[in-house]
C-alpha positions in Angstrom: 91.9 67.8 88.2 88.8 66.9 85.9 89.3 69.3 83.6 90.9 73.0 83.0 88.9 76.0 84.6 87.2 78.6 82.6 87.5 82.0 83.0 84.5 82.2 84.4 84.9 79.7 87.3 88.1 81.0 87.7 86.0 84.8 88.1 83.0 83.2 90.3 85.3 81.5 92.7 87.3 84.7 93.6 84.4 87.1 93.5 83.2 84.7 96.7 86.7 84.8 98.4 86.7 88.9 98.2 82.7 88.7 99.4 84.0 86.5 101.9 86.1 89.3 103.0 83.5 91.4 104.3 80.9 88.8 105.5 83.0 85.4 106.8 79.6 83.8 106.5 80.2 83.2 103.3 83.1 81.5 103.5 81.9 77.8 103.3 80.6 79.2 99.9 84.4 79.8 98.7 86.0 76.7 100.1 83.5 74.9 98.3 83.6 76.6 95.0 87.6 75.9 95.3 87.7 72.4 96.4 85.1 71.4 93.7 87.0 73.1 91.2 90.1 71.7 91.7 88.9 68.0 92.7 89.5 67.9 96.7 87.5 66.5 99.1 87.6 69.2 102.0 88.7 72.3 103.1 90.2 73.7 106.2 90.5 77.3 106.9 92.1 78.6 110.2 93.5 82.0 111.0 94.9 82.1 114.7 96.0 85.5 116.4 99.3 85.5 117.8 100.9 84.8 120.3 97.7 83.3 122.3 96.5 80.8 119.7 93.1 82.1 119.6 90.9 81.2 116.4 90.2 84.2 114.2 88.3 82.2 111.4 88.2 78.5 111.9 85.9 77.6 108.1 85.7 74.0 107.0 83.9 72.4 104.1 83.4 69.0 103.1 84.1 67.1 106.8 81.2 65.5 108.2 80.2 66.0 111.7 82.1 62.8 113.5 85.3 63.9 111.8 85.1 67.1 112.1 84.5 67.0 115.8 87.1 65.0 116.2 90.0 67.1 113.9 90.9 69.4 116.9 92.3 66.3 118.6 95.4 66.1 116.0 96.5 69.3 115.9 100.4 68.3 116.8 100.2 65.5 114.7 99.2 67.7 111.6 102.2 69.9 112.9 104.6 67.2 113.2 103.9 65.5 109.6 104.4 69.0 108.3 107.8 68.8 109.5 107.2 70.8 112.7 106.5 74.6 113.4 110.3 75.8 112.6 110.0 73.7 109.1 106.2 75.0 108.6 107.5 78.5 108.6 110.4 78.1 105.6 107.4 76.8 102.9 107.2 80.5 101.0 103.8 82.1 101.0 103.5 82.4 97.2 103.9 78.4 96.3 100.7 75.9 97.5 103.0 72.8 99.5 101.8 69.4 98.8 102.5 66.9 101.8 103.4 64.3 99.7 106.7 66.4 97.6 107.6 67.4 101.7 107.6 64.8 103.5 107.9 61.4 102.9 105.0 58.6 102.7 107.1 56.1 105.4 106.9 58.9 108.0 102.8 58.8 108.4 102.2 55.7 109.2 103.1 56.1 112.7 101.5 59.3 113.1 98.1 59.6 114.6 96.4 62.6 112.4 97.0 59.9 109.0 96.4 56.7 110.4 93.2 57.2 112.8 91.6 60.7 110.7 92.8 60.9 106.8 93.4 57.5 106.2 89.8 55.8 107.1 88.3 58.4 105.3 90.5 57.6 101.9 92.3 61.2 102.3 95.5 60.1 101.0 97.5 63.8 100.6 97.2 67.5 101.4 97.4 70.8 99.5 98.6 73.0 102.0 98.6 77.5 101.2 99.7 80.0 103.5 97.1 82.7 103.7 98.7 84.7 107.2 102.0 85.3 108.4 103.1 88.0 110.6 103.8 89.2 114.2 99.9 89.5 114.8 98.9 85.9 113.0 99.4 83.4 110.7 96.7 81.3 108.8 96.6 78.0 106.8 94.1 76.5 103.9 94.3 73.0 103.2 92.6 70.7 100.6 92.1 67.2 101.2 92.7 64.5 98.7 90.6 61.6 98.3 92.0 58.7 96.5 89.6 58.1 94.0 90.9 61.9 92.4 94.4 60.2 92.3 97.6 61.5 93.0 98.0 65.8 93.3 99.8 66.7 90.1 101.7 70.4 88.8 98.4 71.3 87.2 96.5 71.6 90.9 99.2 73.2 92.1 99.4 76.0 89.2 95.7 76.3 89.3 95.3 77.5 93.0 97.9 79.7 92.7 95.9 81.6 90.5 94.1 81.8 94.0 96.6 81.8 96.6 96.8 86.4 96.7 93.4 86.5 96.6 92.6 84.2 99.4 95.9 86.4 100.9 93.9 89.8 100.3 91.0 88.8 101.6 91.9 87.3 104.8 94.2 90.0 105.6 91.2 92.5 104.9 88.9 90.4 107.0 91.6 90.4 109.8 91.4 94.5 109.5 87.7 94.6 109.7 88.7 92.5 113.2 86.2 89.7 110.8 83.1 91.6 111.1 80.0 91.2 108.7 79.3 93.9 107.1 75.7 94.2 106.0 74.3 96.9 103.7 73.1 100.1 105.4 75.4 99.6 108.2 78.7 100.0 106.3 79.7 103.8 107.0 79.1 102.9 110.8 81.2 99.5 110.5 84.3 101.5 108.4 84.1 104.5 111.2 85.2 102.2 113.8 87.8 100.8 112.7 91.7 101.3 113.3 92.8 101.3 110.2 92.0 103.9 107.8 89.6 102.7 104.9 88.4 105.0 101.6 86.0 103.9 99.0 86.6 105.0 95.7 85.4 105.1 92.0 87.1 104.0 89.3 89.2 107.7 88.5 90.0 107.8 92.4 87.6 109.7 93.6 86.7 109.3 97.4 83.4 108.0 97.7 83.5 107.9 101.4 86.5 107.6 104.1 86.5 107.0 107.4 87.9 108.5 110.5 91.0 107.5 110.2 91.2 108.0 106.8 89.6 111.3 107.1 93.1 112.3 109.6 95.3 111.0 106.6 93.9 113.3 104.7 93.7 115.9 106.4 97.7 115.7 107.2 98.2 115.3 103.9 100.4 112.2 104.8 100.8 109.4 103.4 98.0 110.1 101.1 96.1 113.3 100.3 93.2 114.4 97.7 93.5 116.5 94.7 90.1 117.4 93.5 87.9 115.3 95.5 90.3 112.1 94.0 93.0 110.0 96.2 96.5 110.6 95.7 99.7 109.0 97.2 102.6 110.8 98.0 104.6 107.7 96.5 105.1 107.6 92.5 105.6 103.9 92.3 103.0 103.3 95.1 100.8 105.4 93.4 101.2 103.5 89.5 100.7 100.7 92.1 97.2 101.6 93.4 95.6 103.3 90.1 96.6 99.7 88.4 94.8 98.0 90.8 92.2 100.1 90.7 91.4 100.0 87.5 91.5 96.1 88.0 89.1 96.2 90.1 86.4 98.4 88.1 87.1 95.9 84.8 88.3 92.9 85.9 89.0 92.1 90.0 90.7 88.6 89.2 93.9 90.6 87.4 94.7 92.2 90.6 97.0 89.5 92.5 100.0 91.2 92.9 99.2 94.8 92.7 98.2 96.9 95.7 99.0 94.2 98.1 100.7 94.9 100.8 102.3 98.0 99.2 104.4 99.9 101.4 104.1 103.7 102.0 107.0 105.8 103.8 105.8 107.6 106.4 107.7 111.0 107.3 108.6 110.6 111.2 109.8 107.0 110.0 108.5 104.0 109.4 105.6 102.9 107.1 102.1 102.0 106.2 100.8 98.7 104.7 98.1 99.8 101.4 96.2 96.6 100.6 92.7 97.0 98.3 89.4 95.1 98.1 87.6 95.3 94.8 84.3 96.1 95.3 82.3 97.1 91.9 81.1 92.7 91.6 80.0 90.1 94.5 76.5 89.8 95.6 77.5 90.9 99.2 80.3 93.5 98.3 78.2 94.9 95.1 75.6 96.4 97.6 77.6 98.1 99.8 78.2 101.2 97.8 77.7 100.9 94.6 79.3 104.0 93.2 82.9 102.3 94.7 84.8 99.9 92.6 87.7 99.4 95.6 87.8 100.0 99.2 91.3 101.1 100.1 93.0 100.1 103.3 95.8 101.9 104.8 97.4 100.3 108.1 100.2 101.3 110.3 102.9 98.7 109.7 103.1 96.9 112.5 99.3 97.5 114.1 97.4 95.6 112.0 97.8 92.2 110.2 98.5 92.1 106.7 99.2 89.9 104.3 102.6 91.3 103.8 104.8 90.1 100.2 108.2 90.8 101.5 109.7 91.5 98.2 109.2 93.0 94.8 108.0 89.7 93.0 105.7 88.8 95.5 104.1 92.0 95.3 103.6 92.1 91.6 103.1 88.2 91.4 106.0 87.9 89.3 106.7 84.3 88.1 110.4 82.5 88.7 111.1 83.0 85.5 109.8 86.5 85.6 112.1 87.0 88.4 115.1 85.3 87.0 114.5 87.6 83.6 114.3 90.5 85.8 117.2 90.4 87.9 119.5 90.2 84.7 117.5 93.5 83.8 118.3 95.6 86.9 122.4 94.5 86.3 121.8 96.5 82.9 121.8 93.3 80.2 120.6 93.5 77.1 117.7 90.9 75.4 120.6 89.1 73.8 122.9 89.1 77.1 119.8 87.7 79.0 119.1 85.2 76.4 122.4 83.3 76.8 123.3 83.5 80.5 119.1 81.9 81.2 119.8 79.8 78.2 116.4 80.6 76.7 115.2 82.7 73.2 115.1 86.4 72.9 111.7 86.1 72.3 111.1 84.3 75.5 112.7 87.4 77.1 111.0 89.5 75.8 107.8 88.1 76.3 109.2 87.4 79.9 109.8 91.7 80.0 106.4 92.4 78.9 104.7 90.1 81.3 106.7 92.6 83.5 105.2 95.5 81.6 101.7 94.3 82.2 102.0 93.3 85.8 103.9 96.6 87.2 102.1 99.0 85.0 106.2 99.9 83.8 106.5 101.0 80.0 110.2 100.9 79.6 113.2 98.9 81.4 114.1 102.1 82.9 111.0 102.3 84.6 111.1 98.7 85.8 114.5 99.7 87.2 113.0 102.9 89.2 110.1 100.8 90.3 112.3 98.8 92.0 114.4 101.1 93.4 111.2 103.3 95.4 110.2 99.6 97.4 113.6 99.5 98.9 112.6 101.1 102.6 112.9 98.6 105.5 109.9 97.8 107.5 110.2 97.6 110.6 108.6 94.9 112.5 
């Protein structure tokens, strides 16, 4: 990578993946912005719907014309030097793969995708991320690596993941809005037809507009409801969840990676929704919407809609490992000290470990880390 990103690259590149969200358009815009940034060549998104196959957003950037006519013609081999589809589907959604630290270099040369596509055009290794994976699709973005940028090191791999939810969020909300443009002026119409029940809100809560669907939920009072004109989950921890990200959203839309996404909410005849938000206060596209919305809420049925959906606690709050690792010791009741010694690391590394914690769940106290927890244990049923 040339050099570290700033802030504000970091800021520009994901306020075009969330505008990307509600115009795919723009898409081309954020794989540029992302490749560029982190010195790759191309880009290839593809979201396919499940089980048929069929392309839900197929985006490149970067591949010119013969090659890209010409990349639909390896798709087993890109398979196969992944490992196959079983192997494909162990690489964690949360980690960008590089082909290179998979699978090894004396296994290409006989396969067709490397020597007759990458190769001649000096691609020499891949950054591969999961953006999709569920019963209703799965979805892929890899970055191409040209040789003169050298060999794909820890620091490309750290910096996309600052990405990696994001790009998650966005597809999954894109997959909702069954990838629709939405223009300005037409939004209200565009939300009303939709499955899945959508409410803009400021940044106290307060419903700006909701949908049909939405407009049913609350109604029924389940698994969300108002209180004076301002949304409201039934769901403590789900709610801490949603008026973090919230807040994130109105201030400061790249700090919302892990909260809000894909948060489950139980639903009383069994079951659950899927809550996932899209900041909407910044973006050229998104900005003009509505402007008295800082997030558009989606609530889907678990199970009826797509979503990008962190299966555990970590991947919800994007906990690091060693976030993790610090926080497992904390739910069997150890103490700073007792932590310290069995991770073989400072108490002041813990600590700073537990408030990293603090600030990424919205907890105060251990005990509340503990409860948090605790209230994301339901089963989802799939």
């Amino acid at each position: 990578m040339a050099a570290e990103l700033s802030s504000s690259t970091v800021s520009d590149i994901i306020g075009l993946i969330y505008d990307s969200a509600v115009d795919p358009t723009l898409w081309p815009h954020a794989l540029a912005g992302l490749r560029k940034a982190l010195d790759f060549h191309n880009a290839s998104l593809l979201l396919q719907s499940l089980p048929t196959g069929q392309p839900l957003l197929n985006v490149t950037e970067g591949i010119g014309a013969p090659w890209l006519d010409a990349m639909s013609l390896y798709a087993e081999d890109i398979v196969r030097q992944w490992g196959g589809p079983a192997k494909i589907l162990t690489y964690p959604m949360h980690q960008p793969q590089v082909l290179s630290w998979v699978s090894d270099l004396s296994a290409w040369q006989d396969n067709r995708y490397y020597t007759e596509w990458a190769r001649p055009q000096g691609i020499i290794d891949v950054m591969a991320i999961g953006v999709a994976r569920d019963a209703a699709s799965i979805g892929s973005l890899g970055l191409g690596r040209h040789r003169d940028a050298g060999a794909i090191t820890q620091r490309e791999t750290e910096a996309v993941g600052l990405f990696i939810p994001h790009l998650q969020r966005a597809v999954a909300i894109s997959r909702l809005m069954d990838i629709r443009t939405v223009v300005a002026g037409t939004l209200e119409r565009t939300l009303d037809a939709l499955a899945a029940a959508v409410l803009l809100v400021d940044a106290e809560q307060r419903i700006v507009h909701q949908n049909r669907a939405a407009g049913a939920m609350i109604e029924a009072g389940q698994p969300v409801f108002s209180s004076g004109g301002a949304l409201r989950l039934r769901s403590a921890a789900a709610g801490e969840a949603l008026a973090a990200a919230v807040a994130r959203a109105a201030s400061n839309e790249t700090g919302i990676s892990g909260s809000a996404m894909g948060v489950p909410l139980r639903r009383e005849e069994g079951g659950s929704y899927i809550l996932n938000v899209l900041p909407l206060g910044r973006g050229e596209t998104r900005g003009t919407l509505m402007p008295a919305a800082v997030a558009a809420i989606f609530i889907a049925s678990d199970g009826s809609a797509p979503m990008a959906t962190p299966p555990t606690f970590a991947e919800l709050y994007g906990l690091t490992p060693a976030e993790v690792a610090v926080y497992d010791r904390i739910l069997n009741g150890e103490s700073v000290a007792e932590i310290a010694a069995r991770l073989d690391i400072t108490a002041s590394t813990v600590k700073t470990h537990i408030q990293h914690l603090f600030d990424k769940t919205g907890a105060r106290r251990q005990s509340q880390l503990i409860l948090l927890a605790s209230s994301f244990t339901l089963p989802l049923e799939r």
